[in-house]
C-alpha positions as protocol buffer text, in pm:
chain_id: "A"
residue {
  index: 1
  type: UNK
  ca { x: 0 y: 0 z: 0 }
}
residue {
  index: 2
  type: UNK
  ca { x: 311 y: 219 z: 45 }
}
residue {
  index: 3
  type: UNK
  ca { x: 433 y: 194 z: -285 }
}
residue {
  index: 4
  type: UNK
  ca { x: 58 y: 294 z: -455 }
}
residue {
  index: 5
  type: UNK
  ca { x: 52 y: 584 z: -243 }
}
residue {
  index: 6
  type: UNK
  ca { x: 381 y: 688 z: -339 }
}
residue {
  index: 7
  type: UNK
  ca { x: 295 y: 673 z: -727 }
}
residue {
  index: 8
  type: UNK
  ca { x: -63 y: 741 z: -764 }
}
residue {
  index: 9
  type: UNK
  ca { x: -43 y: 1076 z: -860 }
}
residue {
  index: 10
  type: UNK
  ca { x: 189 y: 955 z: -1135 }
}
residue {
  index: 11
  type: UNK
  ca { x: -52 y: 747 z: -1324 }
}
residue {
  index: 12
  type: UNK
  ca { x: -351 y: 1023 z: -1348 }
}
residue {
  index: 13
  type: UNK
  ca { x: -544 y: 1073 z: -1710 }
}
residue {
  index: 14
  type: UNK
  ca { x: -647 y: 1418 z: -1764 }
}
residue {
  index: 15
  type: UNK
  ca { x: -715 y: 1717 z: -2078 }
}
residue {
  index: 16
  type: UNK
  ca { x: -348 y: 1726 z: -2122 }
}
residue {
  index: 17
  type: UNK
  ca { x: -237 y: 1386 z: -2150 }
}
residue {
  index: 18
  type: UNK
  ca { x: -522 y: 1334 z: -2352 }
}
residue {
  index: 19
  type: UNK
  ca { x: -372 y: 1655 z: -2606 }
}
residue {
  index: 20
  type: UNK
  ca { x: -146 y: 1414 z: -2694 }
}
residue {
  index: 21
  type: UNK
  ca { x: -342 y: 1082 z: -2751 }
}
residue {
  index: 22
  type: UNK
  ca { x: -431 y: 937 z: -3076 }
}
residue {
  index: 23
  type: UNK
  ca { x: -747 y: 1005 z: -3180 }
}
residue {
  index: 24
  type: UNK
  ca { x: -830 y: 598 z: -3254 }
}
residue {
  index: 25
  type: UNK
  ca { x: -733 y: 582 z: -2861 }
}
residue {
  index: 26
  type: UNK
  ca { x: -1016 y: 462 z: -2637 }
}
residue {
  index: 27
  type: UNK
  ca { x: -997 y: 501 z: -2222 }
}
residue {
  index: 28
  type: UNK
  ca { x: -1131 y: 238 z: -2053 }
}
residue {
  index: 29
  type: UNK
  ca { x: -1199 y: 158 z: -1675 }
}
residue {
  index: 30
  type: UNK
  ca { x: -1356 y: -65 z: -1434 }
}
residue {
  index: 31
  type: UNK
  ca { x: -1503 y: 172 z: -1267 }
}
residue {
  index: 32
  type: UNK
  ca { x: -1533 y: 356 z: -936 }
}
residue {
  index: 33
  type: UNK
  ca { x: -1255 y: 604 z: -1029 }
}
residue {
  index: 34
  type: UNK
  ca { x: -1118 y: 760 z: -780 }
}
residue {
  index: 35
  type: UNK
  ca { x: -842 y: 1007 z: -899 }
}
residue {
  index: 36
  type: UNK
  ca { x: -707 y: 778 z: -1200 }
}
residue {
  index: 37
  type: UNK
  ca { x: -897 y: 997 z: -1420 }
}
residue {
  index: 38
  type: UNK
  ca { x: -1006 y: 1379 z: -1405 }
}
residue {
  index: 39
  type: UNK
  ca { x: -1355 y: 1445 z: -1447 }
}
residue {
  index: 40
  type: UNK
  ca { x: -1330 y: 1678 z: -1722 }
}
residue {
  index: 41
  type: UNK
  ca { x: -1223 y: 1390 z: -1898 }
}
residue {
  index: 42
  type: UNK
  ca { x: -1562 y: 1263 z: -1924 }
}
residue {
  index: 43
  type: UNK
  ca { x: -1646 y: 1505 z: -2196 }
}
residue {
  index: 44
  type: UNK
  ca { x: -1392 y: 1358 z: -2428 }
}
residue {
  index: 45
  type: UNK
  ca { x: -1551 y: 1122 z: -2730 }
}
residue {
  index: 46
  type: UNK
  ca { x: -1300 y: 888 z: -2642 }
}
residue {
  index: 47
  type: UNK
  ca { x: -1403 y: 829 z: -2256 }
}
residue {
  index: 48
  type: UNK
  ca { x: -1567 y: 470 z: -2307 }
}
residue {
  index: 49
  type: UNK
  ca { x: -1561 y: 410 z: -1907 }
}
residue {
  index: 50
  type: UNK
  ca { x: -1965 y: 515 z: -1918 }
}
residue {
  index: 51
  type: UNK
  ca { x: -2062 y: 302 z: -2234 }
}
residue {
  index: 52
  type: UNK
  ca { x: -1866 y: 9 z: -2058 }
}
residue {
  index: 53
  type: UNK
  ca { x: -2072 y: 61 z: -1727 }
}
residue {
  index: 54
  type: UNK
  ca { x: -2409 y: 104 z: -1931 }
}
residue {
  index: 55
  type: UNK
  ca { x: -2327 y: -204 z: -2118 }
}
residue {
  index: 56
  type: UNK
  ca { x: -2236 y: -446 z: -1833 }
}
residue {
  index: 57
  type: UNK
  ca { x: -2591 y: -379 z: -1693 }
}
residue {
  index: 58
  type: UNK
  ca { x: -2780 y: -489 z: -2028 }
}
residue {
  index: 59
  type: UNK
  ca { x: -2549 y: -806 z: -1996 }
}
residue {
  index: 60
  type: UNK
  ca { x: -2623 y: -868 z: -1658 }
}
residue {
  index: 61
  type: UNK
  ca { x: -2980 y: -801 z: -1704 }
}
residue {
  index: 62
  type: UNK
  ca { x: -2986 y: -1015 z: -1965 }
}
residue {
  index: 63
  type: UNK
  ca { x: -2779 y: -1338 z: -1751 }
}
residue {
  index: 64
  type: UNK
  ca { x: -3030 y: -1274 z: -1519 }
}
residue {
  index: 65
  type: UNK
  ca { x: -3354 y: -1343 z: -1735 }
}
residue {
  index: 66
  type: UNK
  ca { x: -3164 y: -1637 z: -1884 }
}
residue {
  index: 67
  type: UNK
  ca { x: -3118 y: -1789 z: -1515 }
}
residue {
  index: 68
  type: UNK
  ca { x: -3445 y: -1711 z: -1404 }
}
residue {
  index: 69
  type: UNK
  ca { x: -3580 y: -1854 z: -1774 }
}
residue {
  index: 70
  type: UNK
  ca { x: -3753 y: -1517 z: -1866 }
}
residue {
  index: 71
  type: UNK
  ca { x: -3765 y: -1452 z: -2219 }
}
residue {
  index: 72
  type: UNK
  ca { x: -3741 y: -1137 z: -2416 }
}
């Protein structure tokens, strides 16, 4: 835990890092952040953290109806 909390602040995505990205690049992220990646971030057509969360529920909604035997 020492070590991570020596070099967190090293590994942070933000506007500026972004500047120099590709433009094919795509961020992803498990999700919660906590200060991996600046909020203003979020605005940027390449921040697919959001998509990725909205996906995982359809697929989990979806493993759930085929559990319980609910069709669509």
């Amino acid at each position: 835990m020492e070590e991570y909390e020596r070099v967190k602040s090293a590994y942070v995505i933000n506007n500026k890092l972004m500047s120099k990205a590709k433009t094919q690049m795509v961020v992803m992220h498990p999700l919660p952040r906590v200060s991996e990646i600046e909020p203003e971030v979020d605005f940027d057509q390449r921040a697919a953290y959001f998509r990725q969360m909205r996906y995982g529920l359809y697929v989990r909604m979806a493993l759930l109806a085929l559990v319980l035997g609910k069709s669509f």
